[in-house]
C-alpha positions as CSV (number, residue, x, y, z in Angstrom):
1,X,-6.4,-7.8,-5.3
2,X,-5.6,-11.4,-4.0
3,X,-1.6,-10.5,-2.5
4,X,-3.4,-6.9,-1.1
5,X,-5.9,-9.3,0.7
6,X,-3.0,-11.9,2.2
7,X,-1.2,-9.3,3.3
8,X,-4.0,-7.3,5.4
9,X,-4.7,-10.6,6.9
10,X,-1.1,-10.9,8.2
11,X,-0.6,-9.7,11.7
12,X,1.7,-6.5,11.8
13,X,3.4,-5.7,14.9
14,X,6.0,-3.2,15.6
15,X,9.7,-4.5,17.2
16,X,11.3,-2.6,19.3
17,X,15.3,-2.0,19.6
18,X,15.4,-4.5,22.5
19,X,14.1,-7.3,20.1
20,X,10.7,-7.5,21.8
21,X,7.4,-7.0,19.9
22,X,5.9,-3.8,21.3
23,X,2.7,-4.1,19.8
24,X,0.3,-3.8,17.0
25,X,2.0,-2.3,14.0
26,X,0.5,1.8,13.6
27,X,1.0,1.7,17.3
28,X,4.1,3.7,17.9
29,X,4.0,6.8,19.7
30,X,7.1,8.5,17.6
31,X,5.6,9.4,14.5
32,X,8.7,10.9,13.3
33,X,10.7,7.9,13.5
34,X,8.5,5.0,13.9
35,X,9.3,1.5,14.7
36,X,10.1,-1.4,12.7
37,X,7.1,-3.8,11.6
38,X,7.1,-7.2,10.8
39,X,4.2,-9.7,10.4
40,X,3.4,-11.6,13.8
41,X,5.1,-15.0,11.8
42,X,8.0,-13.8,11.1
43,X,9.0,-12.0,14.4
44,X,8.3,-15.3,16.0
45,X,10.7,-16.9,14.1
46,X,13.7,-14.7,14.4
47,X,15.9,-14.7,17.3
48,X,15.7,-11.1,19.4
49,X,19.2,-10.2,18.5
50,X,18.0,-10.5,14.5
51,X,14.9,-8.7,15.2
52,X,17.1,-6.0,17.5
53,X,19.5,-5.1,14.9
54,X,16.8,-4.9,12.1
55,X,14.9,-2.4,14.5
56,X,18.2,-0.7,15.1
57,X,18.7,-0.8,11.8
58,X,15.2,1.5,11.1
59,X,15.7,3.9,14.3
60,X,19.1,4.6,12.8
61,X,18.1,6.7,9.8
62,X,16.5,9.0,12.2
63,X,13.1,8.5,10.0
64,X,14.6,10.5,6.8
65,X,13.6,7.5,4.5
66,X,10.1,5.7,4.8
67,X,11.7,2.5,3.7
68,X,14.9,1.0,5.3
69,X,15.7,-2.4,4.0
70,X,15.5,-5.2,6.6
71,X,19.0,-6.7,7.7
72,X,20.0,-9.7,5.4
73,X,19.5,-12.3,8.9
74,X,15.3,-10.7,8.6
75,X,15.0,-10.9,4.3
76,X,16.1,-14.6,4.5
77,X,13.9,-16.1,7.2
């Protein structure tokens, strides 16, 4: 139960196609095809163009699959 517990303790926010973070993550008015999340660390670190096109990326599969891998720029940061 110890990684469970790290990883409610990380801020979630959801990133918006424009790179920006939009908010908390849970947040997004389109339930059909929701917005990428990322913990708040992470997004910080990432230039907007990476966290852009991994939010692209997520609004491209039109919310068919629940899971879209992140861009390769997002999984090594």
């Amino acid at each position: 139960m110890g990684e469970l517990k790290k990883w409610r303790e990380e801020k979630w926010v959801r990133i918006g196609t424009d790179g920006k973070i939009k908010g908390a993550c849970g947040t997004s008015k389109n339930k059909k095809n929701p917005d990428r999340c990322l913990p708040l660390a992470k997004a910080r670190r990432l230039s907007k163009k990476a966290l852009a096109a991994t939010a692209k990326k997520k609004k491209a599969s039109g919310g068919k699959k629940q899971f879209i891998r992140n861009t390769r720029a997002v999984r090594n940061a």
